[in-house]
matplotlib code that plots the C-alpha trace (Angstrom):
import matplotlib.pyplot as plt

x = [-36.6, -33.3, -34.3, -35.4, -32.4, -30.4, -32.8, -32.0, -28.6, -28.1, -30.2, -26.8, -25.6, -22.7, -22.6, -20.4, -17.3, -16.6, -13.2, -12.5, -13.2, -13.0, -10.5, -13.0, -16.4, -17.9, -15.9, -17.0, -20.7, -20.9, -19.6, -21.7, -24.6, -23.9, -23.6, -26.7, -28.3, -27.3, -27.9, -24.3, -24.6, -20.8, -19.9, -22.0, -20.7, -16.9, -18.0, -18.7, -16.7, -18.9, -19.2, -18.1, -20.4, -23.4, -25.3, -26.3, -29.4, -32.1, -34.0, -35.9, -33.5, -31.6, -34.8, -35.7, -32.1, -32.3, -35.3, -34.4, -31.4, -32.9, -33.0, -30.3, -27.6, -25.5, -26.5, -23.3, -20.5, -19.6, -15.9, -16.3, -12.4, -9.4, -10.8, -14.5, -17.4, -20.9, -22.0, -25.7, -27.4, -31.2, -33.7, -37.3, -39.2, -40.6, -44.2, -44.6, -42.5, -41.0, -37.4, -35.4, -31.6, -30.0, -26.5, -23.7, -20.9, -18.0, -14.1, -11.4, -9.2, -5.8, -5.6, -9.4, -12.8, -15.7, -19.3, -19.3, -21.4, -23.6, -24.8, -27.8]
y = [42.6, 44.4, 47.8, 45.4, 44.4, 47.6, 48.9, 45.6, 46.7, 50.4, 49.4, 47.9, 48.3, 47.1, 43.9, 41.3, 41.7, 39.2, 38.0, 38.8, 39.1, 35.9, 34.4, 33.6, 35.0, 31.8, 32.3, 35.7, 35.9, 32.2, 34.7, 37.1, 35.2, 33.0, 37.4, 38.0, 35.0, 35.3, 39.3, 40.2, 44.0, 44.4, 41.1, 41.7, 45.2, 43.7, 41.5, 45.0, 47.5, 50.2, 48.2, 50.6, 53.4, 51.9, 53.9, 52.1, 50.9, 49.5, 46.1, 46.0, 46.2, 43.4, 41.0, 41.7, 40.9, 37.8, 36.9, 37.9, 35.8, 32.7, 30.7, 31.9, 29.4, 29.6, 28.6, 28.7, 31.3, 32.8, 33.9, 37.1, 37.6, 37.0, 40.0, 39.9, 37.0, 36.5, 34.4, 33.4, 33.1, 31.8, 34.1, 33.2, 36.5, 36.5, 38.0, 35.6, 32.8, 32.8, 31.8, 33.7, 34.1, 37.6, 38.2, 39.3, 40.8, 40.6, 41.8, 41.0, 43.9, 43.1, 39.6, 38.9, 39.5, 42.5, 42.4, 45.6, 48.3, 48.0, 44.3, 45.4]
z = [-4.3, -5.0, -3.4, -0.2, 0.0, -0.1, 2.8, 4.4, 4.3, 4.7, 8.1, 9.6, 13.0, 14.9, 16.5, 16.6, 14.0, 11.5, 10.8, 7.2, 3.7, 2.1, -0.4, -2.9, -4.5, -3.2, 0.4, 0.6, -0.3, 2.3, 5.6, 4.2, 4.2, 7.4, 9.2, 7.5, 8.9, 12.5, 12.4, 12.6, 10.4, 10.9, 9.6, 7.0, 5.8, 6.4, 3.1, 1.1, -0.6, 0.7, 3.8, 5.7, 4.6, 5.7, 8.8, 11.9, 12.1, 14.3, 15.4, 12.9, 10.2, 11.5, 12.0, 8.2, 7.0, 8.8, 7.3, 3.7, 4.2, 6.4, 3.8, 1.2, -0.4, -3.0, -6.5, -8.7, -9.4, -12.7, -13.3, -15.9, -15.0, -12.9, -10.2, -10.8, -10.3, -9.8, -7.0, -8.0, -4.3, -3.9, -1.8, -0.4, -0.8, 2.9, 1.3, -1.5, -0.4, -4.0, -4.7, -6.6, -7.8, -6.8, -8.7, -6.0, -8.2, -6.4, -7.2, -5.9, -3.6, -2.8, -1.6, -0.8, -3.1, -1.6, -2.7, -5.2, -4.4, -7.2, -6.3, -5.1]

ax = plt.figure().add_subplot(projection="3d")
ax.plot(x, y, z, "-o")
ax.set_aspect("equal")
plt.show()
């Protein structure tokens, strides 16, 4: 699941920007899922340290983020300090139909929190 999800992602492309990185793990993972939903890659990699790394990508990329993510909500969030959290987010495996809770560490930079690298 977690290497679908990094192809997901490395599948970006630009669309539509988003507006910013959030102001809390919880606030931040929520615009990245509500980007994810709606297919908007750039407001998705704005959520990401590495955000801007990502390549552009194609249709299909997109379609399969927004169905890894269609039905995605947050669970709970964990504070392991003052600069880094996990936000605990269910999935629906789109082959199995399973749900499952994906970890989304997240520190904070500067002022706002950015999905780490290493979440997926």
């Amino acid at each position: 699941m977690k290497i679908f999800l990094l192809a997901v992602l490395l599948c970006g492309a630009t669309l539509v920007p988003a507006t910013f990185a959030g102001p809390t793990p919880r606030a931040t993972v929520q615009i990245f899922l509500n980007a994810a939903k709606s297919g908007n890659v750039s407001g998705v990699k704005q959520q990401m340290h590495s955000g801007a790394q990502l390549g552009n990508g194609d249709a299909e990329g997109i379609l399969a983020m927004q169905i890894m993510f269609s039905d995605a909500r947050i669970k709970s969030v964990e504070y392991v300090s003052r600069t880094r959290a996990i936000v605990y987010v269910s999935v629906q495996d789109p082959l199995s139909r399973e749900r499952q809770n994906v970890p989304f560490s997240v520190s904070k930079s500067g002022s706002n929190w950015l999905i780490d690298d290493n979440s997926f």
